[in-house]
N, C-alpha and C positions, 0 to 999 in steps of 0.2 A: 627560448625554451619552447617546446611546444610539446603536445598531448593528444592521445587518442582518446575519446572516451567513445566506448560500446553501450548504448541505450539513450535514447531522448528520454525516458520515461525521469521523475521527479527529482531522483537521485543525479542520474547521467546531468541534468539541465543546470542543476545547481552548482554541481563541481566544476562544469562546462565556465559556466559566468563568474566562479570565483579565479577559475586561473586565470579567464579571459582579464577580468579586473587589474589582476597582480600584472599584467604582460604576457601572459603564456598565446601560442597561436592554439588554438583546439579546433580539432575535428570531431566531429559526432558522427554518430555511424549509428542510427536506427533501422532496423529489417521492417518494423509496418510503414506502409507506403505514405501516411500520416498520424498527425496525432490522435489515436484512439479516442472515437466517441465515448465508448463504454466504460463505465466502473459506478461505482458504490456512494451513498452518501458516508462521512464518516468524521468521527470527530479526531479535531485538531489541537492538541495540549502539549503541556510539558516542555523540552529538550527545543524542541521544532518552534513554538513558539518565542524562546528567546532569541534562538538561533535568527529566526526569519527578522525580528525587531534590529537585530544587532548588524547584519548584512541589509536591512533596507527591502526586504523582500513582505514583511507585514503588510505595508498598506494595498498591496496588492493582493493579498488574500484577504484582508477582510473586507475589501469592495466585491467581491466575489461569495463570501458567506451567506449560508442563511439564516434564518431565526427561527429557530424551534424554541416552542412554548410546554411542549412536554411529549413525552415519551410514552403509549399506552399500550398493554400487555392487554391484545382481545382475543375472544374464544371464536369459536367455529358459526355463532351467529351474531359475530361484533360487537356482543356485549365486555365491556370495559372488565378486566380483574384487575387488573393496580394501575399503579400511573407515576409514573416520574414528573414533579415540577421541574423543567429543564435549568430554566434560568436559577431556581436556588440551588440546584445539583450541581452547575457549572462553578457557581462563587464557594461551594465548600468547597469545590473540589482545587480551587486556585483562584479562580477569577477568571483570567484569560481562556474563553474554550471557543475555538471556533467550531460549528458546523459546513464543512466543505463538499461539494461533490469532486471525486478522484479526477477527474478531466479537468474542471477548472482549474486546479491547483496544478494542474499539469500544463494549461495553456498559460495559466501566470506566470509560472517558473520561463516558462518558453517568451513571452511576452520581454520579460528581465532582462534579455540576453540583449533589449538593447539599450540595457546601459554601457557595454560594451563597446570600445570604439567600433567603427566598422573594421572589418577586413578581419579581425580576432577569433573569430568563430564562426566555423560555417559548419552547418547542418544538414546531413544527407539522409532523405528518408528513400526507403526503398532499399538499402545498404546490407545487406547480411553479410556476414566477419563469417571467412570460407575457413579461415585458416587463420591463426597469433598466435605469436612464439617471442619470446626473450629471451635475452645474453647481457653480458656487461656494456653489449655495445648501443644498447638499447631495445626499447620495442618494436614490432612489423604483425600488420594483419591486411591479409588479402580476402578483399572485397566478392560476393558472388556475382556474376555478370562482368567483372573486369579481368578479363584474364592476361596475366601475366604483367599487371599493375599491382603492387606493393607499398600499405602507405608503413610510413616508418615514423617514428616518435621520439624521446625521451623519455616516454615513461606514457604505457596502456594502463586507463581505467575501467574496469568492468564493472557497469554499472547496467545491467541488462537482466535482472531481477532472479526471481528464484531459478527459474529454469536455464541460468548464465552459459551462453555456448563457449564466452570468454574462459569462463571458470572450469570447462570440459576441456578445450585447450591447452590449456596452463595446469591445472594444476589436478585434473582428472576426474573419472565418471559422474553421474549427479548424483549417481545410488549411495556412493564415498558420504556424502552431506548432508543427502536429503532425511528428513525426518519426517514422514506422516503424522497428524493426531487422529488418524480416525476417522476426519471428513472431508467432504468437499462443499465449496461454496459457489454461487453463481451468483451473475448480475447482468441486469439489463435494462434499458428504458423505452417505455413505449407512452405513445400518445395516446387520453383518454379524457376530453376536458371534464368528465362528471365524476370518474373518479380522482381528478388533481383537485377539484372545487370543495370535496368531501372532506378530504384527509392534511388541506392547507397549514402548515406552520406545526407538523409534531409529526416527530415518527409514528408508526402503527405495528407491533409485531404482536406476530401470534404466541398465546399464549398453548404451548404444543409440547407433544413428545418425541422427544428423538426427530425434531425435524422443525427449522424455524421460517415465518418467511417474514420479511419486512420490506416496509415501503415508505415512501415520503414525495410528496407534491412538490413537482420544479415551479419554475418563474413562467415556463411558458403553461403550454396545455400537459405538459408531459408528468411521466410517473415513476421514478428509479424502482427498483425492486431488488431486493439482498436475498439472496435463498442461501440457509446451511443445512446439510444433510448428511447424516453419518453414512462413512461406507466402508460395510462392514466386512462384506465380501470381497477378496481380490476379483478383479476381471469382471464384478458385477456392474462396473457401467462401462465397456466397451463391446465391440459387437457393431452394428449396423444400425442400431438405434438411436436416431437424433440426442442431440442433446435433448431439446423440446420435449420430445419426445419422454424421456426422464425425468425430466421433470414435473410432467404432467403425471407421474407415473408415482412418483414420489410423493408430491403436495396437495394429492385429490384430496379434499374432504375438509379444506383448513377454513373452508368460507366463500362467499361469493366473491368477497373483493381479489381473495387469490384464484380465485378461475379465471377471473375478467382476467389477471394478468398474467395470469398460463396463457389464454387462448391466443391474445396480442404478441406471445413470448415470440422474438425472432428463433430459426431453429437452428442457430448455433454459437449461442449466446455465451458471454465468458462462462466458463467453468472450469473448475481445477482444484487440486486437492488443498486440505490445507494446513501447512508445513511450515517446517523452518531447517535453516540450514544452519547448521554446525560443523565447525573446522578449527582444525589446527592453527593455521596460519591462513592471513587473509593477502599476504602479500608474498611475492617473487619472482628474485629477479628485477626487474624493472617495471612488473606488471600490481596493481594492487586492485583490490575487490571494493562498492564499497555499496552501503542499502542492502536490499532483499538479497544479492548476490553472492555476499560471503556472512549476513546475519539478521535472516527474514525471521520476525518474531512470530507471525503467523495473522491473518485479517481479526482472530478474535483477540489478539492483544490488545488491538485499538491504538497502535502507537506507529504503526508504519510508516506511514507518513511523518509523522513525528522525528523520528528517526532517521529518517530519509534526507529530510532539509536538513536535520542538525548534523549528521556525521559529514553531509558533503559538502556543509559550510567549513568543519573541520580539516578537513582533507585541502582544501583551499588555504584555509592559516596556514598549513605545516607545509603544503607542498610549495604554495604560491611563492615564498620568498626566496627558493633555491635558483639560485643565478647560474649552475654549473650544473652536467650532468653527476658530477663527484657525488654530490649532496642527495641525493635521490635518494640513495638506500635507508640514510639515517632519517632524513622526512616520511618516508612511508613507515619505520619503523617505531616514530615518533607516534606516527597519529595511530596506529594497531593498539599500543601501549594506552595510550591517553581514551580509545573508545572503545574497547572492547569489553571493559568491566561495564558499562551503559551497558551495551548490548545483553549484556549475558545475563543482569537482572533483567532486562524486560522481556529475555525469552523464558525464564524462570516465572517471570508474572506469566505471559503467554501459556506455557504449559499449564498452570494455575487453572485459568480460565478456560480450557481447553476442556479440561476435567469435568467441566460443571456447565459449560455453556448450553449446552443442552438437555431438557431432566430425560432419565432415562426410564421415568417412574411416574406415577401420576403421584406420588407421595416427594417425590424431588421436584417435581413442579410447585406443589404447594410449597414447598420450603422455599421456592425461588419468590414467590410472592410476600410471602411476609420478608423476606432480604427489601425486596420494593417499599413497600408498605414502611420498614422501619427505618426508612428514606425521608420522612415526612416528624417522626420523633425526636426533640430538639435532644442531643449529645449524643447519640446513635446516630445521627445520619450524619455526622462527619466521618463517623467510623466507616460507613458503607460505600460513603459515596462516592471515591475515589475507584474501589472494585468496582460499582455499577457501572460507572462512568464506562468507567474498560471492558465492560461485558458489553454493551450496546452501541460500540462504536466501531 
């Protein structure tokens, strides 16, 4: 049996190495030329966590985690407003939380592939999917730069996140899916050894309106940075003006540590709105969806990742043991059934959070702080700390 999957990114790599496991041949077809440097610190709980323990993929993310010691909400001259103890926020919240940065977990998942025999999965970066189409007689998608080569499959996985070109193919526009909240997010890392030696072992986010930015100290000299920004205007961030540019434009005023990291900001750093997709059906035909691609919770759910290892561990169970093309339909129809009710709570929480992640009010700020604060109150902060978790992750 073999497999197309569209995307290396966390979702693609995982379904990749569960078929490869079961015997499937897979192709991976990534359009960036490699593994993206870039993404976000974020936490890792829930679904994703069992999943990764149960397929073997655990020890490999938590040789990669960091240790956050606490989480601290500061104003425009770094003075402290509340503070999250990480390590007791994590144990209400379950016990198991890891703090990962998004590439790691991506170079792990990518590392895994070889537990796989050789020859099982090969991996093409530089690959953008021109063209995929399905029938009963299976899948086919043509490669940009190979023309008039055609790879063909058993069954295409589109696992190539929210902006899925698979899912534009197959099953039609992105406008069809896509759901705005309102804002967009950015991310970036730059090198800065005097502010990585400051801010060591705890998040730092501003305590702000209508616009957050956060940070956290890597292992080397380096500096992640999370930026969220309502946007409210259509068309107000395109145009001729950098990303950089925008964002500098956006986050003036939030403090010195975020100027240092505007100025260092590369200028065309990730950014992109932030959404989630919703659909009818995640599968057809021979082709199935799975991650950001057919059920992106949104970055402030906190669970993306989460979700990303767990459905594409699943999608491995249901799909991996079909021996026959016959079997396809009812496997992919299998695992829709079995994860789609997951998904659709945690885009339910995601909206949630969506609502309120950012105060709109200087009167909605302060209420976000005593939410913090009753973080720290013993039988209250079981109650909260599952929500916080999800808001700063």
């Amino acid at each position: 049996m073999k497999a197309i999957v569209v995307g290396a990114g966390i979702a693609g790599l995982v379904a990749a190495r569960q078929l490869g496991l079961a015997g499937w041949d897979v192709e991976v077809l990534e359009k960036s030329s490699a593994p993206r440097p870039d993404g976000y610190m974020m936490d890792f709980f829930g679904p994703g966590i069992d999943s990764s323990e149960r397929i073997g993929l655990y020890p490999r993310l938590a040789a990669v985690a960091y240790r956050v010691e606490a989480a601290d909400y500061v104003d425009a001259a770094g003075r402290r407003t509340s503070s999250l103890d990480y390590g007791q926020l994590a144990r209400l919240a379950g016990g198991k939380v890891l703090s990962l940065l998004r590439p790691d977990l991506e170079r792990a998942a990518l590392a895994a592939l070889g537990d796989v025999p050789a020859g099982r999965i090969h991996v093409r970066y530089g690959a953008r999917v021109a063209r995929a189409w399905t029938d009963d007689g299976g899948a086919s998608a043509a490669v940009d730069g190979s023309p008039g080569k055609v790879l063909t499959a058993d069954v295409l996985i589109g696992a190539d996140g929210v902006h899925s070109e698979v899912r534009a193919h197959i099953f039609g526009p992105e406008q069809e899916y896509l759901r705005p909240l309102g804002m967009r997010a950015a991310a970036f890392i730059v090198r800065d050894p005097r502010l990585n030696a400051r801010y060591r072992n705890r998040f730092v986010l501003t305590d702000s309106v209508d616009r957050m930015a956060g940070l956290y100290s890597l292992r080397t000299d380096e500096v992640a940075a999370f930026l969220v920004y309502r946007d409210a205007a259509a068309g107000r961030n395109s145009g001729a003006q950098s990303v950089r540019e925008r964002l500098r434009r956006e986050f003036a005023g939030l403090g010195g540590a975020v100027d240092r990291l505007l100025e260092l900001c590369p200028e065309q750093p990730y950014d992109d709105v932030v959404a989630q997709i919703v659909m009818p059906d995640w599968q057809k035909g021979r082709c199935v969806l799975v991650g950001d691609a057919c059920g992106a919770v949104s970055l402030l759910a906190g669970q993306g990742a989460s979700l990303a290892v767990a459905g594409a561990a699943l999608l491995g169970d249901t799909l991996g043991p079909v021996a026959s093309p016959n079997g396809i339909g009812v496997a992919l129809g299998q695992f829709e059934r079995c994860w789609r009710p997951v998904v659709e709570v945690a885009q339910r929480a995601g909206r949630r959070a969506a609502s309120s992640f950012l105060p709109a009010s200087h009167a909605q700020r302060l209420l976000r702080r005593w939410i913090i604060r009753a973080t720290h109150v013993p039988g209250i902060n079981r109650i909260v700390a599952r929500q916080v978790l999800r808001r700063i992750g």
